[in-house]
mmCIF file of the C-alpha atoms, coordinates in Angstrom:
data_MODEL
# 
_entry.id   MODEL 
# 
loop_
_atom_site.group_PDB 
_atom_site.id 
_atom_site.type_symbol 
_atom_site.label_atom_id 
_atom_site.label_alt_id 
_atom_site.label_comp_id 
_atom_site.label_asym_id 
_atom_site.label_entity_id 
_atom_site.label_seq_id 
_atom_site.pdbx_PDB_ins_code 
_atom_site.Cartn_x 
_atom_site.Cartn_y 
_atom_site.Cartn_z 
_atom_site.occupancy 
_atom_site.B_iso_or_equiv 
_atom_site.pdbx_formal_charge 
_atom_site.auth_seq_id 
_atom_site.auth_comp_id 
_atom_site.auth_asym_id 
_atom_site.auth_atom_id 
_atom_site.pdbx_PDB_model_num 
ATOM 1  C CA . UNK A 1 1  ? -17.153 5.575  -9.436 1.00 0.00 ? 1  UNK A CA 1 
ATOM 2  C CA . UNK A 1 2  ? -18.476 9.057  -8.870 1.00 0.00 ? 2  UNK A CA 1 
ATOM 3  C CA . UNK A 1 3  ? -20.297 9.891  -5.811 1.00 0.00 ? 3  UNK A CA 1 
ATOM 4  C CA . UNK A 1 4  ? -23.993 10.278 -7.404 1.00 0.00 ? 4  UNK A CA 1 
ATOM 5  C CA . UNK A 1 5  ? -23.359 6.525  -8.797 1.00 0.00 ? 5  UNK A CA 1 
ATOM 6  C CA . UNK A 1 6  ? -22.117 5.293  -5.408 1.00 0.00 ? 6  UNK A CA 1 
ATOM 7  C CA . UNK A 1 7  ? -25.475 6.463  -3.643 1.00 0.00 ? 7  UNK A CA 1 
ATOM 8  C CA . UNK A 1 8  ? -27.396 5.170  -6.697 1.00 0.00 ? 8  UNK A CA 1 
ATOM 9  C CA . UNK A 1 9  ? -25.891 1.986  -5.773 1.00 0.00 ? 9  UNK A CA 1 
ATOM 10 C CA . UNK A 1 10 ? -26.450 2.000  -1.885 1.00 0.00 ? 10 UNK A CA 1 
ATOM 11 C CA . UNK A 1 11 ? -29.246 -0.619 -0.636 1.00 0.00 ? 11 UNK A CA 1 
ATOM 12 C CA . UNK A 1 12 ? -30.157 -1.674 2.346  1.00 0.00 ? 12 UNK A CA 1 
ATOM 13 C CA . UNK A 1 13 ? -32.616 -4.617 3.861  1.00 0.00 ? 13 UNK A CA 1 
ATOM 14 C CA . UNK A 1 14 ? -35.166 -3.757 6.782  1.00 0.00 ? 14 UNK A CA 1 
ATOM 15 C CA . UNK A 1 15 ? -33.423 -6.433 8.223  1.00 0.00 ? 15 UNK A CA 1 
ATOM 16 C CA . UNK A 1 16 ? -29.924 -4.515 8.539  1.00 0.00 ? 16 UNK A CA 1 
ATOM 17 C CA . UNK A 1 17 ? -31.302 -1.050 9.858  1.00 0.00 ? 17 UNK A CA 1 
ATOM 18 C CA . UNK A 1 18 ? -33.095 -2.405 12.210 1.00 0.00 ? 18 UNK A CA 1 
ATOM 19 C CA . UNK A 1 19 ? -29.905 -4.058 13.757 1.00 0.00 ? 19 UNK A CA 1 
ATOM 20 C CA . UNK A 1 20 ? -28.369 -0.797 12.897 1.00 0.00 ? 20 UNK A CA 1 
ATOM 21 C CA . UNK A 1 21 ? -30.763 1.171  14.970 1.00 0.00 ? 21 UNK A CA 1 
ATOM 22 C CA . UNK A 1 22 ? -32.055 -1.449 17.737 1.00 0.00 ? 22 UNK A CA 1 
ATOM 23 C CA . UNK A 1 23 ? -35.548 -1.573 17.020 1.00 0.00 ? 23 UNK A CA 1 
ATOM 24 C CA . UNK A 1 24 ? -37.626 -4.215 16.703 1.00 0.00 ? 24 UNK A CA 1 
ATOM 25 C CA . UNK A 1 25 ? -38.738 -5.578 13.288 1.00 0.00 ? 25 UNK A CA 1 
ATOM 26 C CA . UNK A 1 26 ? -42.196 -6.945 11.763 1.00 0.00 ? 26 UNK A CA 1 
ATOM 27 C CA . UNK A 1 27 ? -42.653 -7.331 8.618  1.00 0.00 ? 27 UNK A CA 1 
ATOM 28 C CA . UNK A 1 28 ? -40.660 -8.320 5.781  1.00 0.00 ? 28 UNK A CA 1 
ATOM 29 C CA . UNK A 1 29 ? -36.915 -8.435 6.735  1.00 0.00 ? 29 UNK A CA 1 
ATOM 30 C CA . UNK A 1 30 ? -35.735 -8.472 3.527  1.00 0.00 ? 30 UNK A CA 1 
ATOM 31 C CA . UNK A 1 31 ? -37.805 -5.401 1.924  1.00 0.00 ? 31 UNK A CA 1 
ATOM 32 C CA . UNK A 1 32 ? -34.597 -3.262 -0.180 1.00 0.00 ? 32 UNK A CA 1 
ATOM 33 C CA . UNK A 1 33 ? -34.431 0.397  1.258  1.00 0.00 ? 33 UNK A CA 1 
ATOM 34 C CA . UNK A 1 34 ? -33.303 2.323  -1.549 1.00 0.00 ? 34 UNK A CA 1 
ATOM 35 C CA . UNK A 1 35 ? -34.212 6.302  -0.269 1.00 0.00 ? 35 UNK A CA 1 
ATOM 36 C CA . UNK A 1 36 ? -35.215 7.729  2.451  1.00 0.00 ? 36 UNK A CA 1 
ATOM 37 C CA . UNK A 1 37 ? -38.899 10.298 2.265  1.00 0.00 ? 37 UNK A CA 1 
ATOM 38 C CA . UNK A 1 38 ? -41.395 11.168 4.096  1.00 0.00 ? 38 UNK A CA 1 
ATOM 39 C CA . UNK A 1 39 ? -44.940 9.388  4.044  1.00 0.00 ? 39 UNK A CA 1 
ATOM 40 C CA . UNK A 1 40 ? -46.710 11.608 1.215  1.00 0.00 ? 40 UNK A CA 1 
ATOM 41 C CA . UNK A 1 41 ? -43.773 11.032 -1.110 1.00 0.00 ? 41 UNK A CA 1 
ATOM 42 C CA . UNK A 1 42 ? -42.770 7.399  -0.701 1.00 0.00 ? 42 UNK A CA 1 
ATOM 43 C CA . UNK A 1 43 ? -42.462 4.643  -3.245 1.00 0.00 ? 43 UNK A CA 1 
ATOM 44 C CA . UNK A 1 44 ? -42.289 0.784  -2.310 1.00 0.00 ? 44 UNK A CA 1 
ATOM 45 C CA . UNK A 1 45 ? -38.416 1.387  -2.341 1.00 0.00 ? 45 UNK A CA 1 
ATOM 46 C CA . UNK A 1 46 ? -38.581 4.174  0.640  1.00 0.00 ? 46 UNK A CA 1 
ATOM 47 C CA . UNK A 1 47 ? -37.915 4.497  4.021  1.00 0.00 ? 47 UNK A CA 1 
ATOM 48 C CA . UNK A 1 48 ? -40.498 6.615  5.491  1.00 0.00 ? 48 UNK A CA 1 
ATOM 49 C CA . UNK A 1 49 ? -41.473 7.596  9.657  1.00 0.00 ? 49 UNK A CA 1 
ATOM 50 C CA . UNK A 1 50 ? -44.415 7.982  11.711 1.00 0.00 ? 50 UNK A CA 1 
ATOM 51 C CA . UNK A 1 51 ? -43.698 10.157 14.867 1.00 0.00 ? 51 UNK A CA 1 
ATOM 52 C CA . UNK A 1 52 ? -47.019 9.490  16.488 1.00 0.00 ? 52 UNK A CA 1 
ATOM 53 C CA . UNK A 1 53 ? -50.281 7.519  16.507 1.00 0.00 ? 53 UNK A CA 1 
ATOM 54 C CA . UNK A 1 54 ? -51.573 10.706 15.163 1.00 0.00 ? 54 UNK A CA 1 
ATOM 55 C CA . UNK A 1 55 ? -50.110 10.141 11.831 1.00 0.00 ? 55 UNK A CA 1 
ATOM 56 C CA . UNK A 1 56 ? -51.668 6.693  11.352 1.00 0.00 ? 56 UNK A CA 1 
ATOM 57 C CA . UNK A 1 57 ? -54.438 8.523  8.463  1.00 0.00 ? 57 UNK A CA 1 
ATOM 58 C CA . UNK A 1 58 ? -51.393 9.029  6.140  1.00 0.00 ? 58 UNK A CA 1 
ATOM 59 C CA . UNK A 1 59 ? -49.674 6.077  6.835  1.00 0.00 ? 59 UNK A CA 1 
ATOM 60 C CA . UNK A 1 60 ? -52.707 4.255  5.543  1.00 0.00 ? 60 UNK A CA 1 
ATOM 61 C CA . UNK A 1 61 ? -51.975 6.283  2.399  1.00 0.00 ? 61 UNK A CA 1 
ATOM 62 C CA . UNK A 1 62 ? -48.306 5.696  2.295  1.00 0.00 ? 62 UNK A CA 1 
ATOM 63 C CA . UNK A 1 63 ? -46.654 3.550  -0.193 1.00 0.00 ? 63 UNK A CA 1 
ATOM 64 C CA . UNK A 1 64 ? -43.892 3.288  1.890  1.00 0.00 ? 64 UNK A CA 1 
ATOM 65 C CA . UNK A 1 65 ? -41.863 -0.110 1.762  1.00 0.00 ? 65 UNK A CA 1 
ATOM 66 C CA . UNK A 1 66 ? -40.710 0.455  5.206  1.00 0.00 ? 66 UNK A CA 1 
ATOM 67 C CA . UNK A 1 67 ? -41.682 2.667  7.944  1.00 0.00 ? 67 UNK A CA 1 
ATOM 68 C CA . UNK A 1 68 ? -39.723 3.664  11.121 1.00 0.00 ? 68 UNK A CA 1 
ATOM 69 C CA . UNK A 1 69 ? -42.446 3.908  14.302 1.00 0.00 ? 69 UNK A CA 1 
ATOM 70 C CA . UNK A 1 70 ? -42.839 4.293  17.933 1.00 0.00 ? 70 UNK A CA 1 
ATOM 71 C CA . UNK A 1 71 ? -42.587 1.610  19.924 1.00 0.00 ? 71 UNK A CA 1 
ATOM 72 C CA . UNK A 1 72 ? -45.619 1.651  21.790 1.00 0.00 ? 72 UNK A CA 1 
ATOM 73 C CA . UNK A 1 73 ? -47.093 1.530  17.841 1.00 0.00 ? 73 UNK A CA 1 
ATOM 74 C CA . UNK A 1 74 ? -47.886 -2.357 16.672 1.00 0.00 ? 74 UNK A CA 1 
ATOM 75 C CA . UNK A 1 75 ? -48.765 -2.057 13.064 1.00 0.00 ? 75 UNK A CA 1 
ATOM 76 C CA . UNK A 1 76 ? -50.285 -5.094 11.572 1.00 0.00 ? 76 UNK A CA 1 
ATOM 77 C CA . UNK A 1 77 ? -49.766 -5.580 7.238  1.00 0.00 ? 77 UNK A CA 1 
ATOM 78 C CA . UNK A 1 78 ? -46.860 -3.153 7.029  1.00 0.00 ? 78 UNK A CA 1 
ATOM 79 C CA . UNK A 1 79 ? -43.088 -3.727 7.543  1.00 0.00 ? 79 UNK A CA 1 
ATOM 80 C CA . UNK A 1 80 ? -42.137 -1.538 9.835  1.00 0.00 ? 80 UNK A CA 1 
ATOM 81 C CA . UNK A 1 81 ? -39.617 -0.683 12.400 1.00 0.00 ? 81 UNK A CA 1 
ATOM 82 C CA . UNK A 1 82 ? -40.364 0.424  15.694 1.00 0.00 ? 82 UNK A CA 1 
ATOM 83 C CA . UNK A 1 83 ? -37.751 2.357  17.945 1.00 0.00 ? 83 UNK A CA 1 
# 
């Protein structure tokens, strides 16, 4: 398997990063990260982050599956992880 069709194939749940990365989940554990992009961009299938409160007017936009926040940030209707 080439390396193009090895990251094609690469998935992960929220549930696993955010043991990966020690943050604290809500949301849908089992949401399927399949790329990684930044608010604007992302698709149901993305991993996206929010580096302050400031930000919250595009993550209302965002079709982001799963988004990475601060933790002081408590985000109701979104899966998100917050570090």
């Amino acid at each position: 398997m080439s390396d193009s069709e090895q990251q094609a194939t690469r998935q992960l749940s929220a549930a696993e990063l955010t043991e990966r990365v020690g943050g604290r989940l809500n949301g849908d554990g089992t949401r399927i990260i399949r790329e990684i992009g930044t608010l604007e961009e992302a698709g149901p299938e993305t991993l996206s982050w929010m580096a302050s409160a400031d930000l919250m007017p595009r993550l209302e936009q965002s079709q982001a599956g799963v988004v990475i926040v601060p933790n002081k940030c408590d985000i109701a209707g979104r899966t998100t992880i917050r570090v």
